[in-house]
C-alpha positions as CSV (number, residue, x, y, z in Angstrom):
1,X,6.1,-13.5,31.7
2,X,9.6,-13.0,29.7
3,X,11.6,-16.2,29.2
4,X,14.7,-16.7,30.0
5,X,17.9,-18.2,28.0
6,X,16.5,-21.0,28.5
7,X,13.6,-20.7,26.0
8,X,13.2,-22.4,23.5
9,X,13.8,-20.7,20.1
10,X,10.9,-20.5,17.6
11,X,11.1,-22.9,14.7
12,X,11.8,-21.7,11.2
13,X,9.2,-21.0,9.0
14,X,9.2,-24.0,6.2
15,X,8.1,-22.9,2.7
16,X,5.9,-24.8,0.8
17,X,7.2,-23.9,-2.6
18,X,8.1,-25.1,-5.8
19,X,12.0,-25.7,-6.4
20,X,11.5,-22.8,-8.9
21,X,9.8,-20.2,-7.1
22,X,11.7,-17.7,-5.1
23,X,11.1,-17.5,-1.4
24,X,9.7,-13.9,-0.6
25,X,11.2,-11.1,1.7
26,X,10.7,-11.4,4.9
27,X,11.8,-8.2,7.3
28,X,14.3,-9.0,9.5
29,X,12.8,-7.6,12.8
30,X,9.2,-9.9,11.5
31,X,11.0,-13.4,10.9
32,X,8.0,-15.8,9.8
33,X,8.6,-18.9,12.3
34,X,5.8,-21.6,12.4
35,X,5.0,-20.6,15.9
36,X,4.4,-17.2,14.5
37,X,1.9,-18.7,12.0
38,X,0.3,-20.7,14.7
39,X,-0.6,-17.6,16.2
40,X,-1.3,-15.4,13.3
41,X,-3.9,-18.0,12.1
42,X,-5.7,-18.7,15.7
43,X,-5.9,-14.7,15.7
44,X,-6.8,-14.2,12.0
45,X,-10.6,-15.9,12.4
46,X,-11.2,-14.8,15.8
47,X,-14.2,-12.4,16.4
48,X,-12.2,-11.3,20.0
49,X,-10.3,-8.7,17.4
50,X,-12.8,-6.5,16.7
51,X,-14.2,-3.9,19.2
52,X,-17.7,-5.3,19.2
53,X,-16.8,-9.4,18.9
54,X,-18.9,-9.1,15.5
55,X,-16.2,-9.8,12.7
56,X,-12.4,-11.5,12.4
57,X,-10.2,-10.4,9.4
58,X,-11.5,-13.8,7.8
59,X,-15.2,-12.3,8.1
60,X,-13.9,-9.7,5.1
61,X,-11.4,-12.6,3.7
62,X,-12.6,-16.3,3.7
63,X,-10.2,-19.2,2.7
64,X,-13.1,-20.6,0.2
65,X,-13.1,-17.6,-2.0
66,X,-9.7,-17.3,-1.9
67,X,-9.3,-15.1,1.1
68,X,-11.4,-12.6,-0.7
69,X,-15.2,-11.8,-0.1
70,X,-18.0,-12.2,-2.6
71,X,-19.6,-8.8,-1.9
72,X,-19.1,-5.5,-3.7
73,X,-17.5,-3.6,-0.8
74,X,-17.0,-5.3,2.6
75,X,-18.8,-4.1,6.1
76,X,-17.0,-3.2,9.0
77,X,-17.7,-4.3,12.9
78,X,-20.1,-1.2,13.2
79,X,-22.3,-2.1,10.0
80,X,-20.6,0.3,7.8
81,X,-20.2,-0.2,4.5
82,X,-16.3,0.0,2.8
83,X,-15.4,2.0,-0.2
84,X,-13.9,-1.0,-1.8
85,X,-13.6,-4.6,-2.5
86,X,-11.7,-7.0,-0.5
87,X,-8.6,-7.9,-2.4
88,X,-7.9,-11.3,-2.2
89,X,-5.1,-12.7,0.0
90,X,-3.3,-14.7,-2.2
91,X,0.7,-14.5,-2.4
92,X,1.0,-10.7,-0.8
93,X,4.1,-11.8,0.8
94,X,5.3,-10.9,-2.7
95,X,3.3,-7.9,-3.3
96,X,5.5,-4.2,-3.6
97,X,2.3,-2.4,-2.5
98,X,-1.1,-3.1,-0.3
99,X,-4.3,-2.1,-0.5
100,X,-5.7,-1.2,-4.1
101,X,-4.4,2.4,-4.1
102,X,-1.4,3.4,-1.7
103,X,2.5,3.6,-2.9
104,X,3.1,4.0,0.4
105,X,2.5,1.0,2.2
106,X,5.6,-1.5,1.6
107,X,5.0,-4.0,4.0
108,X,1.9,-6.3,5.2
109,X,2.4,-4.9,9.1
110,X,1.7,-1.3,8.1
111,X,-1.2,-2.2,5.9
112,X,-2.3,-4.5,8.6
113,X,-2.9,-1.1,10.9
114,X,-5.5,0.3,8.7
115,X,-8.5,-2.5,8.9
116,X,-7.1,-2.6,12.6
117,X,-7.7,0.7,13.4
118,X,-9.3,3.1,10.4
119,X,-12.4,5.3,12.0
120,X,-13.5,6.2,8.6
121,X,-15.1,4.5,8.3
122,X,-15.0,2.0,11.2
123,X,-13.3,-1.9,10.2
124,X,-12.0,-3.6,12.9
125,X,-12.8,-1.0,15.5
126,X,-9.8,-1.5,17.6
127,X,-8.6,2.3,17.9
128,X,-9.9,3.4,21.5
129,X,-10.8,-0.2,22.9
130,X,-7.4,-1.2,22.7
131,X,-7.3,-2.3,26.3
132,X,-10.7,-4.4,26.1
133,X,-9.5,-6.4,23.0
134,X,-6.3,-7.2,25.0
135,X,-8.3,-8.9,27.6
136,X,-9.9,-11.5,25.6
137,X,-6.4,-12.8,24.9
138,X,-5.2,-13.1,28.4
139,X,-6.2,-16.9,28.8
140,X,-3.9,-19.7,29.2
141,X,-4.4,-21.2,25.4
142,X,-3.4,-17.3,24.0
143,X,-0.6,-17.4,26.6
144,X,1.4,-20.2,25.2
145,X,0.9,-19.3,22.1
146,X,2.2,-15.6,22.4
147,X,5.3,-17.4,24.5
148,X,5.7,-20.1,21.9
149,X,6.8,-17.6,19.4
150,X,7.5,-13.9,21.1
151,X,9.1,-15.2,24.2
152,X,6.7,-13.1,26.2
153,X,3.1,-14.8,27.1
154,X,1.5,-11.7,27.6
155,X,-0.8,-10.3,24.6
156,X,0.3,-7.3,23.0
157,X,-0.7,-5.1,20.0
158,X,2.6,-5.2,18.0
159,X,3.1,-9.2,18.5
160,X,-0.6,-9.8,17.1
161,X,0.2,-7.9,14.0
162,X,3.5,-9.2,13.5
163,X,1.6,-12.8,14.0
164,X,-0.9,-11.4,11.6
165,X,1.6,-10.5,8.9
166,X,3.2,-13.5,9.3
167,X,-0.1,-16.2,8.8
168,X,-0.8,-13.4,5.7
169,X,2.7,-14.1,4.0
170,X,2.5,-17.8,4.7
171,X,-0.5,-17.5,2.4
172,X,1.0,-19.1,-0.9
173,X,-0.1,-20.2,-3.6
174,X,1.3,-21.8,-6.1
175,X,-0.1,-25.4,-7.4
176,X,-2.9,-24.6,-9.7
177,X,-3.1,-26.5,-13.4
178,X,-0.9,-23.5,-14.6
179,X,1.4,-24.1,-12.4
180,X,2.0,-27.8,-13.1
181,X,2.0,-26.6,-16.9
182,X,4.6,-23.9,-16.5
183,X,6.8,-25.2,-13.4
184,X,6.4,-28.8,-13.4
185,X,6.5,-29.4,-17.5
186,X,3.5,-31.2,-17.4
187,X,2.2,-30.5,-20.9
188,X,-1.2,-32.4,-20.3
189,X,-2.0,-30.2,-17.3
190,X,-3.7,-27.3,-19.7
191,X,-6.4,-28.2,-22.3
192,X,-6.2,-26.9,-25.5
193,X,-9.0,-24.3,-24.7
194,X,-6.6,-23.2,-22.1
195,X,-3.7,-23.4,-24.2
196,X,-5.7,-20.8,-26.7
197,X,-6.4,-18.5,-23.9
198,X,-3.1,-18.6,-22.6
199,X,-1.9,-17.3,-25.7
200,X,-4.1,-14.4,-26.1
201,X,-3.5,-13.6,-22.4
202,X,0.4,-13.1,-23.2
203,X,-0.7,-11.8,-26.7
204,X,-0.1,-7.4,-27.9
205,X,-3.6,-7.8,-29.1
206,X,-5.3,-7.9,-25.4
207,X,-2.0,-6.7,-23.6
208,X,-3.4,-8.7,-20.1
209,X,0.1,-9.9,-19.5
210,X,1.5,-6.0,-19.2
211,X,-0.2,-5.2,-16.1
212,X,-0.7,-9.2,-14.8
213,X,2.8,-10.3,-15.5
214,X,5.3,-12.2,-14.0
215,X,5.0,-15.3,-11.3
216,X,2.1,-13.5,-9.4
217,X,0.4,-12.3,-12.5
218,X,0.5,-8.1,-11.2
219,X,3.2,-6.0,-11.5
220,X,2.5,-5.3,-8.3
221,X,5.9,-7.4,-6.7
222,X,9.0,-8.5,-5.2
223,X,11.1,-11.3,-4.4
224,X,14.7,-12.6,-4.0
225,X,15.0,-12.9,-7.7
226,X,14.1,-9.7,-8.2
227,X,16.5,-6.5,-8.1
228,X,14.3,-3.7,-7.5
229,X,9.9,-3.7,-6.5
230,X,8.1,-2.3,-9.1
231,X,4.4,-0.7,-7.8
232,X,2.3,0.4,-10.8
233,X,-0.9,1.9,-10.6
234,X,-3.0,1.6,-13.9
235,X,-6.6,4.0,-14.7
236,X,-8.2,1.4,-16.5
237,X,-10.5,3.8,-17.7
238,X,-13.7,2.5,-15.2
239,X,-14.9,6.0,-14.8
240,X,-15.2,9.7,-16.4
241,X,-17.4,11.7,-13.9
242,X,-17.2,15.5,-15.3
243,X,-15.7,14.4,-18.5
244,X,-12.0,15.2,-17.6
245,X,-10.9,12.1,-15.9
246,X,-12.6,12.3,-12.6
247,X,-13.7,9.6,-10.4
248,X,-16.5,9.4,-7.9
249,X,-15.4,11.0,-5.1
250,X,-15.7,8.3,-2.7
251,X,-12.5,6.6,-4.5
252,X,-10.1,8.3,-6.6
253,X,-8.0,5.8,-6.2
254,X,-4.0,6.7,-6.4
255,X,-5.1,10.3,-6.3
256,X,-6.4,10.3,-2.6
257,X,-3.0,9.4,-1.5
258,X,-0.4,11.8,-3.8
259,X,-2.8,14.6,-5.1
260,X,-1.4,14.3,-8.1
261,X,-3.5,14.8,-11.1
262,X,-2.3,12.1,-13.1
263,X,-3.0,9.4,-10.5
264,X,-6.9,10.5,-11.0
265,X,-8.6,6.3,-11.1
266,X,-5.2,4.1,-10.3
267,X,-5.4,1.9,-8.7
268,X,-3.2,-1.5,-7.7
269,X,-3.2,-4.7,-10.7
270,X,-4.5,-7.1,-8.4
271,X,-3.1,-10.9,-8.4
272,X,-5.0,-12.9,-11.1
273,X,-3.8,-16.4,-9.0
274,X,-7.4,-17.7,-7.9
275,X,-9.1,-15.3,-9.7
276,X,-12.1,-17.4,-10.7
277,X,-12.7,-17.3,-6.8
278,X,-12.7,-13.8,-6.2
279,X,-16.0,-12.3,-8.2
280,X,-17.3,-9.5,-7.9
281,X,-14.1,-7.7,-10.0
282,X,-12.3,-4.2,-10.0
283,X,-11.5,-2.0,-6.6
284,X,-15.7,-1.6,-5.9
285,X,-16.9,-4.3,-6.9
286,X,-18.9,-3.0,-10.1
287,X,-18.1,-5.9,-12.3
288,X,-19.6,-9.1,-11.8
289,X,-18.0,-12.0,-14.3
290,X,-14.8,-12.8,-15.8
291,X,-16.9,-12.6,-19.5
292,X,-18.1,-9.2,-17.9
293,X,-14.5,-8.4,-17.4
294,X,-12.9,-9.3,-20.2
295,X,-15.8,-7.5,-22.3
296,X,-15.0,-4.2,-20.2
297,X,-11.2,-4.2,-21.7
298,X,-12.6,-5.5,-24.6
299,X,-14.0,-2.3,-25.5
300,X,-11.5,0.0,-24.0
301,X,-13.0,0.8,-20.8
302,X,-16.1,2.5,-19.7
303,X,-17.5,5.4,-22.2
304,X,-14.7,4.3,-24.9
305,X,-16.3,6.9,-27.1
306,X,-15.2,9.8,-24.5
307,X,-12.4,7.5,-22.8
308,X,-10.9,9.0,-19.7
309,X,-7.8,11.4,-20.5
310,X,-6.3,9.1,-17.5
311,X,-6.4,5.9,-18.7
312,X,-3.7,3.2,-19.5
313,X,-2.0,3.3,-22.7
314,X,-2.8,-0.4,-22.4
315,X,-6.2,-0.2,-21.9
316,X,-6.8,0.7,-26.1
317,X,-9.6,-2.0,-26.6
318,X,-9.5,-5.7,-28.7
319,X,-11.8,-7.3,-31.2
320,X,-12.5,-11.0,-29.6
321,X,-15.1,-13.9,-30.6
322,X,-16.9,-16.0,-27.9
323,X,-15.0,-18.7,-28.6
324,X,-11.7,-16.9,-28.3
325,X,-13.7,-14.8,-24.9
326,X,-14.5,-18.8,-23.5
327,X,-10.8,-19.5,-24.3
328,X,-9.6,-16.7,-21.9
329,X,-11.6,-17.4,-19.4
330,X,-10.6,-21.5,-19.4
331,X,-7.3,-19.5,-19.0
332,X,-8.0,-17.4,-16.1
333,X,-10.2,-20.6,-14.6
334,X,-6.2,-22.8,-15.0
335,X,-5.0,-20.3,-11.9
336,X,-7.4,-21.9,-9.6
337,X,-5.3,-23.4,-6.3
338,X,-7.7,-26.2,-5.7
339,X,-5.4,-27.3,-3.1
340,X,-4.5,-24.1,-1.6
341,X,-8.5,-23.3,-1.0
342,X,-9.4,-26.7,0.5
343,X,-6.4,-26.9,2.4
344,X,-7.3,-23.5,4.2
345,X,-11.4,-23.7,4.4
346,X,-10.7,-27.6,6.0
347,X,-7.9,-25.2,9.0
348,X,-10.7,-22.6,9.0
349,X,-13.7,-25.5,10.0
């Protein structure tokens, strides 16, 4: 059923920001309303999404870790195992780019149609059972829902990923002890541990801050503030297969998409927001610790002594003590959204 003029109109979207944080883009033919949400979210942990009733999109992305997965590589609806890790879903309303390796994909909608309906390998599983899925939405609580912010209660694909997109970008994150330290001027809200890894974080010596910059920590951004998105892609120098830069072929990152030599291993600078949440690190999953990460850029990347001809100028290698190692990680640990987490696993429950 289509409503009439007399409908009425979906509410607004209310963002729960700081005074100082921009809003982020929102397409105009996608506006985020709270009924949109409502929906997005119902439809977000539901099983009914995938062919086979086995997974939801949170089964790959749960609110406790962050909206990320502690497994190497996730598993789709069919059993298969991914080629990657799944990136947390923290602040991608402000993200330039989606997935780890694409400069193609500019908005959360079109990356939302890849774990939707990718047959290689098999995620979601929707492509062919597109008409089954449907079904499990037709009852009367789905039905207000989908009229309560579309105007129209009957389920369709391209309303449950714009309700999608829209619970994703509502996902925002911004009230961790950093936050209260850099924002709110509270100067007791970082220890002095913290204080010391801040400082090497932002420091030439371990150059974190070039690819984990700005309010998201990744280049990888966009907002009302800004003039232009900027989507960089670093090699980070994780792999050397034949010596020349390759890497495995299961994932050459960048490369898969352009075919472009010099993309061989990019891949995406994830958000470091919630970071302590999201182990295991780097697009598969290979790395298993903060100390473990911080030690692979300590020494410049995998097989520094034949470095891959690909990697980041940034990626040169640091000397660093434990103490100064601990210090960085206390750092890292201050981007933790306690609030954001519990407020999301307590919805999810």
């Amino acid at each position: 059923m289509i409503l009439g003029a007399c409908s009425k109109s979906p509410t607004p979207y209310t963002w729960n920001l700081p005074h100082n944080i921009p809003p982020p883009p929102v397409p105009a033919d996608n506006p985020v309303t709270e009924e949109s949400v409502i929906l997005g979210e119902k439809l977000f942990f539901d099983k009914g999404l995938s062919a086979n009733n086995t997974v939801s999109c949170s089964s790959c992305h749960e609110p406790e870790h962050a909206f990320s997965e502690p497994k190497t590589v996730s598993v789709g609806a069919n059993g298969d195992a991914l080629n990657r890790n799944a990136l947390a879903l923290v602040n991608v309303a402000y993200n330039a780019s989606f997935t780890w390796a694409h400069n193609n994909l500019e908005s959360i909608e079109k990356q939302l149609m890849i774990p939707l309906f990718n047959e290689h390998p098999v995620e979601m599983g929707v492509t062919g059972n597109e008409k089954r899925i449907l079904k499990r939405f037709e009852g009367s609580e789905y039905r207000a829902l989908f009229e309560a912010a579309y105007g129209d209660d009957t389920p369709n694909l391209n309303n449950i990923v714009k309700a999608l997109a829209s619970y994703v970008r509502s996902l925002v994150s911004f009230n961790s002890a950093f936050d209260n330290y850099a924002y709110a001027q509270d100067d007791d809200a970082l220890t002095a541990q913290q204080l010391e890894g801040l400082n090497l974080f932002f420091s030439e010596r371990t150059e974190c801050f070039h690819c984990h910059g700005g309010l998201n920590f990744t280049q990888s951004s966009k907002h009302s503030f800004q003039p232009f998105a900027a989507q960089p892609f670093h090699n980070t120098g994780l792999y050397n297969e034949d010596g020349k830069g390759s890497y495995p072929e299961s994932d050459m990152g960048l490369y898969s998409v352009t075919h472009n030599k010099q993309d061989m291993g990019k891949f995406r600078a994830p958000t470091l927001r919630n970071i302590a949440l999201t182990a295991p690190y780097m697009h598969d999953g290979s790395i298993a610790t903060l100390d473990e990460v911080i030690e692979f850029y300590a020494r410049g990347g995998n097989l520094a002594e034949s470095p891959n001809p690909y990697r980041s100028p940034f990626i040169k290698g640091f000397t660093i003590s434990e103490d100064e190692k601990a210090a960085l990680v206390a750092f890292l640990r201050s981007l933790t959204d306690e609030q954001f987490v519990k407020t999301h696993t307590t919805r999810k429950n």
